[in-house]
N, C-alpha and C positions, 0 to 999 in steps of 0.2 A: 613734627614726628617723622622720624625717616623709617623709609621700608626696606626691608632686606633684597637686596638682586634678584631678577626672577627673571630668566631669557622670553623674550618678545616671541611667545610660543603658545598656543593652544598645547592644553595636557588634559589625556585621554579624550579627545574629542569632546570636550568641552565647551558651549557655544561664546565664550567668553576669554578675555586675558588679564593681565595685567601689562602694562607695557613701560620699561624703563622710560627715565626722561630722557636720558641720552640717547637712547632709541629716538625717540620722540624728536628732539633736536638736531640730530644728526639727518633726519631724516626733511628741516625744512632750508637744507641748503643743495636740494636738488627741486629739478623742473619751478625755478624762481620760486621758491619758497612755498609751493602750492602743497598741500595738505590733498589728495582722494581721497575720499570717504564716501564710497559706492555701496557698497552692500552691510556695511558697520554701522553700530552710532555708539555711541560713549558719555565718558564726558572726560573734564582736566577741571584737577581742586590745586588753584595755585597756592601754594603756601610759603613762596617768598619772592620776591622781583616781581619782575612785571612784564607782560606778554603783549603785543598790539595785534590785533586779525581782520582779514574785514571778508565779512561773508555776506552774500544778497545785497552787494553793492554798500552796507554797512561797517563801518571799523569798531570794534570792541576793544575797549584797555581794560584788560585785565589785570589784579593786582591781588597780595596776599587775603586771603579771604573769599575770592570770587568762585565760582564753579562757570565752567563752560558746558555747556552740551551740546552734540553733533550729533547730527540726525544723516540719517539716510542719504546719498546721492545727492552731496555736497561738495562743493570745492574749499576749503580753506586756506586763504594767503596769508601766511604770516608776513608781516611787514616789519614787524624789530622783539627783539628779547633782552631782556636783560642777562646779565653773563651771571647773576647770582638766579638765575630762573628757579625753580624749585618745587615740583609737587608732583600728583599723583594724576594718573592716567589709566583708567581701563575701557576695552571698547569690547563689542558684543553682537552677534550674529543680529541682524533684525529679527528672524523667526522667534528668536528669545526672549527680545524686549515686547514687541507690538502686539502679544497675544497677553502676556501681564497687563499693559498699561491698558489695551478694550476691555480687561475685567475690573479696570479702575475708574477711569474718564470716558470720557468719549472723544469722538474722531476730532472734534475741532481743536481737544488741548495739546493734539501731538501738534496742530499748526503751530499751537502758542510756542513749544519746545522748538518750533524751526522758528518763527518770526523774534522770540525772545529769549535767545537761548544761553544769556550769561547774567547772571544771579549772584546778590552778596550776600554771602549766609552770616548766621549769627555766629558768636562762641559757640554753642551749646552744639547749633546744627554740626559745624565744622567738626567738633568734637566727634560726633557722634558718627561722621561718616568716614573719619577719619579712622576710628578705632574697628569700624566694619569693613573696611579695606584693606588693613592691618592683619584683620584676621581671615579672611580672604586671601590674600597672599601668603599668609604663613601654611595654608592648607593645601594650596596649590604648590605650592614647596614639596609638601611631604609626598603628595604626586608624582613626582620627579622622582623619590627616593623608592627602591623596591617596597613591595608588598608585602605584608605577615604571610598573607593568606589571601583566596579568592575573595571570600566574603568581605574581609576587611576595605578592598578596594572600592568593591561595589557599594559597601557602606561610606568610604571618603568619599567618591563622584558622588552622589544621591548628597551628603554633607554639605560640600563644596558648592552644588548646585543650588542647596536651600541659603546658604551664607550670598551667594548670589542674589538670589531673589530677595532675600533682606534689604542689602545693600539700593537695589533699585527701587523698592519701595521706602525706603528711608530717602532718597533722591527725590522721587515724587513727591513723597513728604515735606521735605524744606522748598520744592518749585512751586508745591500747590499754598504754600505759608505766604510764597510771595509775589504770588499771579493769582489773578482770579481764575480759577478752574470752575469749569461745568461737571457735575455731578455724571456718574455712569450712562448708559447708553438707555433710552426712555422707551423708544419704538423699531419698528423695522428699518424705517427711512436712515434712521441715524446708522444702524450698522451697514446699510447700502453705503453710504458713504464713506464710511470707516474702512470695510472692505477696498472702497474704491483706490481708497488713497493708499493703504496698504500694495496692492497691487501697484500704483502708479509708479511711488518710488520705484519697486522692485522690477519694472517693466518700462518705464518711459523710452528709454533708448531702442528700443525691438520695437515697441506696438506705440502707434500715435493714433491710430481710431478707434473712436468712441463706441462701436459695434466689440470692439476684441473686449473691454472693461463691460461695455452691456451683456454678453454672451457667457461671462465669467460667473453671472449673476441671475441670471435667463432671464433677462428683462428685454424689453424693445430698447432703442436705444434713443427713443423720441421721450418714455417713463423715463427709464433709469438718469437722462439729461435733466430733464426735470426734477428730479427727486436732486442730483447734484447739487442743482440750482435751488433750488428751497433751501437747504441745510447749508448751503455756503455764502449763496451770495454769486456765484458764477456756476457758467456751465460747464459741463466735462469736458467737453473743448478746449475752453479756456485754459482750464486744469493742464492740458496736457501740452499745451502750445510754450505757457510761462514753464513748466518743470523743463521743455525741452530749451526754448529759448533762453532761460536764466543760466544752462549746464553752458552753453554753447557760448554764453555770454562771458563766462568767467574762466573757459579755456581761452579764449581770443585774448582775454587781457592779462592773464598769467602764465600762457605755456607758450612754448614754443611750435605747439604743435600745428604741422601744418592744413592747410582748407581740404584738401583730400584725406587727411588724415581722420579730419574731424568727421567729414561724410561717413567713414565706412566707421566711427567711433559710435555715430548716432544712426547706425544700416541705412543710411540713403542709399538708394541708386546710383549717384552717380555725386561729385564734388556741385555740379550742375544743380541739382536737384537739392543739393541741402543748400548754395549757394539762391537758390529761389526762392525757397521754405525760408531761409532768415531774414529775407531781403523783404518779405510781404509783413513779416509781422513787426522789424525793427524800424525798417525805412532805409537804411543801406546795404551793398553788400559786407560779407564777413571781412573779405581785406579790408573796407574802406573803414569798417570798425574799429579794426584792429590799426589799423594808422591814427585814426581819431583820437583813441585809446592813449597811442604811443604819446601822440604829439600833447596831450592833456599831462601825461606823468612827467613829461619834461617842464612842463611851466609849472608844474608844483617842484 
């Protein structure tokens, strides 16, 4: 199914897009093929050729029939495409997505969505999120084109936004067909920690103690740890050292950007100072990573 053109544009404020392929491809032969994906998530329904990625140190082959999802405050390397690539792509404020999906799952399935985030759907799935995309973008269209009237307008955004929310919920629908998902949020504890993670994505690079995510929540920050720790399996700490070390990890080995750079990227104090912070949780410094790095993609 092909979709008609639609510029790589938010229309009327919108929290969501649709974004050309060629957008999309054009876009992974700059800063080596690295994909930001900071304050977005989405997903890609390929529907012809074939894609390679490798995200959280993992590579994904994607192929006709798959979906991708991308979550929050992510790096994505494309490593090759096919020249017949082919499919659909829309991405979406967080604020949009993460207050739908806490009145669906709970906190732990948005992990599933980052640790298992590409999925083969059936015919029927494909069909069916195909033809809600389809229509989605055709609506988004006529947003582009003037207005009857006031009313009219207000009545397509409030449309366009419900065709939305279909759409994402028909998503959730074919991930939860093919992941075990845990049912909605039970107790307190579990929206502490939903909360948490919400926040972290949206915040890791400013705030890295555990006091700024407890005070968000008016909790101590000796509770609110704990409670982390109950429902995950690690502490807030933890939480916050991996989101920062994994972001840090996958600029060293796909950008070019430089170790001062990346300080004031993640508000260190000083190149020194995030040069320490890496160095105690990895075991070397960022340069000697980023050689390590180097010298490993050369012997492959």
């Amino acid at each position: 199914m092909d979709f008609a053109p639609h510029p790589d544009k938010p229309s009327a404020g919108l929290p969501f897009q649709y974004v050309q392929l060629s957008t999309v491809t054009d876009s992974f032969t700059h800063r080596d093929k690295l994909m930001a994906l900071m304050n977005v998530c989405g997903f890609f329904l390929c529907q012809q050729g074939t894609v390679d990625v490798s995200l959280n140190e993992q590579t994904y082959h994607i192929q006709a029939g798959d979906i991708y999802f991308y979550t929050p405050s992510t790096y994505v390397s494309v490593l090759s495409y096919s020249a017949d690539l082919r499919g659909v792509t829309f991405k979406c404020q967080m604020d949009f997505i993460l207050p739908q999906l806490e009145r669906l799952v709970n906190g732990r399935n948005i992990l599933q969505l980052h640790d298992h985030p590409c999925i083969s759907l059936t015919p029927v799935q494909q069909r069916r999120i195909e033809e809600l995309s389809a229509c989605v973008v055709e609506h988004l269209t006529l947003m582009d084109q003037p207005a009857d009237n006031a009313v009219s307008a207000q009545v397509l955004v409030r449309l366009v936004m419900s065709l939305g929310e279909s759409l994402f919920n028909e998503l959730i629908y074919a991930f939860s067909c093919n992941q075990s998902m845990e049912p909605e949020i039970k107790d307190g504890k579990d929206r502490v920690f939903q909360t948490f993670l919400v926040s972290l994505f949206k915040n890791y690079k400013q705030q890295r103690e555990v006091t700024y995510y407890a005070r968000e929540q008016c909790l101590s920050p000796r509770y609110f740890s704990s409670i982390i720790k109950e429902k995950s399996g690690h502490s807030a700490l933890q939480w916050i050292i991996q989101m920062v070390i994994s972001s840090a990890r996958q600029l060293l080995e796909n950008t070019d950007m430089s170790i001062k750079e990346m300080a004031a990227e993640f508000h260190f104090p000083s190149q020194s100072f995030f040069g320490k912070y890496f160095k105690q949780y990895v075991g070397v410094s960022p340069k000697e990573y980023r050689r390590q790095m180097h010298i490993n993609k050369l012997r492959d």
